[in-house]
N, C-alpha and C positions, 0 to 999 in steps of 0.2 A: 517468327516475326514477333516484335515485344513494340509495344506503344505507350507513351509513357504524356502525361498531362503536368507538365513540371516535375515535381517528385513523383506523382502520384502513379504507378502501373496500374495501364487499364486494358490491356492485353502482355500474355506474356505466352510465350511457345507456339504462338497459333501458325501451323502448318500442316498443308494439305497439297496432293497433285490431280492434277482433272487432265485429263485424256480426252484428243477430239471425240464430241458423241457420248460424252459422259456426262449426266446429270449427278452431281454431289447438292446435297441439302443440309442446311445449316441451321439449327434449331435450338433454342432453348428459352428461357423465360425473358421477360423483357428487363434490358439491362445486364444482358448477361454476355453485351459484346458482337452480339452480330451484324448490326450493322457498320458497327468499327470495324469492323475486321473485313471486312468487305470494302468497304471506300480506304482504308488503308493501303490495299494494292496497289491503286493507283495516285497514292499520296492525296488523296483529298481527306485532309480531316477536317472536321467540321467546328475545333477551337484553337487556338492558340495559344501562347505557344504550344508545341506538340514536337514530340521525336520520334521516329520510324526507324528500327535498327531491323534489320534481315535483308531477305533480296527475295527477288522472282523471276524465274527462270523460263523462258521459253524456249523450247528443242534445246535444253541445254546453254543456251547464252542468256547470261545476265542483263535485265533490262530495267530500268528507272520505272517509276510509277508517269511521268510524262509520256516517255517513250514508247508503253504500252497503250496509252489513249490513240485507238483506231483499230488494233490488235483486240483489244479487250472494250468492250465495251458494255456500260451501264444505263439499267435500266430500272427508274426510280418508282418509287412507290404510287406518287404524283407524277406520271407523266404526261400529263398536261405541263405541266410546268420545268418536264425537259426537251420541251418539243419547240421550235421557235413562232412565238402566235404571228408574226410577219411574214412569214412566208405560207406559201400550201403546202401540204401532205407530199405532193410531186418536186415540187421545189426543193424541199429538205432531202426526198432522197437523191436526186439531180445531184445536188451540192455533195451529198456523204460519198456518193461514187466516184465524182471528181477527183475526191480529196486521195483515194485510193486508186487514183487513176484509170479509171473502168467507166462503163458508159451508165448508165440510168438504168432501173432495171422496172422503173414503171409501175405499172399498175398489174404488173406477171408477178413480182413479189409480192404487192399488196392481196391479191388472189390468192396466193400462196398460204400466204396467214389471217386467211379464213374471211376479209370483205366477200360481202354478195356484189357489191357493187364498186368494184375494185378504180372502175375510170371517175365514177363520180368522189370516193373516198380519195383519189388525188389530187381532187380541184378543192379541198375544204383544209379550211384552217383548225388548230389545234381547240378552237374555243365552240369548232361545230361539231365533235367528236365525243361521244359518249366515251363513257371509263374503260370500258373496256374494247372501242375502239383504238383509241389515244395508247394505250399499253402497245399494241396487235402493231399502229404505228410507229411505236418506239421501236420496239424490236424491229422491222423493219429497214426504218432510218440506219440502225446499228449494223445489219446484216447489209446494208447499199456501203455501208464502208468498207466491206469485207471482213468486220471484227473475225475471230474465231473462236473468240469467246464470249459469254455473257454473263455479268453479275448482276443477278436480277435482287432488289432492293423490293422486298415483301409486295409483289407485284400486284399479286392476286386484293389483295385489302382492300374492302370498299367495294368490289366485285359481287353481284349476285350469285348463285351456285351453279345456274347453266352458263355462264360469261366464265366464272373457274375455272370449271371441265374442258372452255373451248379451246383457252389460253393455253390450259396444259398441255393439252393435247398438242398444241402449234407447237407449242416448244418442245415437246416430247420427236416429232418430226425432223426436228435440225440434227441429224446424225452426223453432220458432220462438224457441230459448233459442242465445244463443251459449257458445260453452261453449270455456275455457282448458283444456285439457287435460296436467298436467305427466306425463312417463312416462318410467322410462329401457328401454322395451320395446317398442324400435322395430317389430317383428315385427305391432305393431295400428296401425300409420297407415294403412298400402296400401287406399282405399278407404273411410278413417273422417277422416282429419285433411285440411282445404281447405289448408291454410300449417302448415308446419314452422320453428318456430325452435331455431336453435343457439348453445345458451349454453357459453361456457369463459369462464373467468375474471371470471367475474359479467360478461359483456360478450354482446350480439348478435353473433355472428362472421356468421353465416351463416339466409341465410329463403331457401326451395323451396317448390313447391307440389305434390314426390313427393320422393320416398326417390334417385330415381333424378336429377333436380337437386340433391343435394348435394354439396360438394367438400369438401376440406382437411377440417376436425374433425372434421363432419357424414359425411363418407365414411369414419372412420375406425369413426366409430360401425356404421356400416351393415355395414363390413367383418367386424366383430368380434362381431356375430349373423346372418351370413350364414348358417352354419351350422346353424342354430337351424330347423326345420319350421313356418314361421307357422301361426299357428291358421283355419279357415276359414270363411269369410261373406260375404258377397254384396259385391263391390267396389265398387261405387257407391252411395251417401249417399241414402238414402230420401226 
């Protein structure tokens, strides 16, 4: 896939395949393309003009970036602000399942992805929801559509370190959703991410499947939160 801002290329080659139940993580310094590369799947760029040359393929058939919104589904950094503030938490997922033709799935999903208080987190709107409820929501919403995939847009940021671990772990549990994971916090792969890719200059430089296979870019990253105390959870993918 090549994306191009007028003349200018601001992704070029970026490809990758994710398999239900596979976490892939997409990492590199800021500006280096990951979150274009990400909202470009599903043709949402975020300037104008803009061009999208490549395709994306699910079980083999070729699909438009419209065509996969409800298949693939995104989940933004601020989600509060992809959650609709007019309706409840119940509502939203009511509506996503409709739309995939299936019934509600309630406050047994919202349970799922870790509320203590699964009935009452139905009845509230996006503006009564902590950050890392509002996330736990998003995905939810996305999974009452029956996405099968997930592009998760630097979810964790802004998150405390036990709110991190919780999220991860929720998402580490969807074996059956593949899920793109963009993050520049390295510190949550160990254990969560199957394949790591390394973007610099809108390009793949580097793909590992730990922290500890990476070289050149990807080692610089690793280098430069070494320091940092990962957060902790069970190192093996549920």
């Amino acid at each position: 896939m090549r994306v191009c801002a007028g003349e200018r290329l601001l992704l070029d080659d970026f490809g990758l395949r994710v398999q239900a139940g596979e976490v892939v993580a997409v990492v590199g310094a800021s500006g280096s393309g990951k979150t274009l590369a990400l909202r470009s799947i599903l043709d949402l760029l975020p300037f104008r003009p803009g061009r999208i040359a490549g395709e994306v393929r699910v079980n083999g058939a070729r699909r438009d970036g419209r065509s996969l919104r409800g298949d693939v589904g995104l989940v933004f950094q601020d989600a509060r602000g992809s959650l609709d503030p007019l309706r409840t938490v119940g509502a939203q997922l009511a509506h996503a399942a409709g739309l995939a033709g299936a019934e509600s799935p309630g406050p047994a999903l919202l349970e799922r992805l870790g509320f203590a208080e699964p009935e009452r987190a139905a009845q509230r709107y996006a503006h009564e929801l902590s950050g890392g409820m509002a996330q736990r929501a998003a995905i939810a919403v996305a999974l009452a559509r029956q996405s099968r995939f997930l592009l998760c847009d630097e979810p964790t940021t802004g998150l405390d370190a036990p709110v991190q671990a919780a999220l991860v772990r929720e998402l580490r549990s969807l074996r059956e959703v593949g899920i793109l994971f963009v993050t520049h916090d390295l510190r949550l792969l160990p254990g969560f991410a199957d394949r790591i890719l390394v973007l610099a200059g809108g390009r793949v430089v580097e793909e590992a499947t730990s922290l500890e296979g990476l070289r050149g870019a990807g080692r610089a990253l690793v280098e430069a939160t070494a320091a940092i105390a990962p957060p902790s959870w069970p190192r093996s993918r549920a």
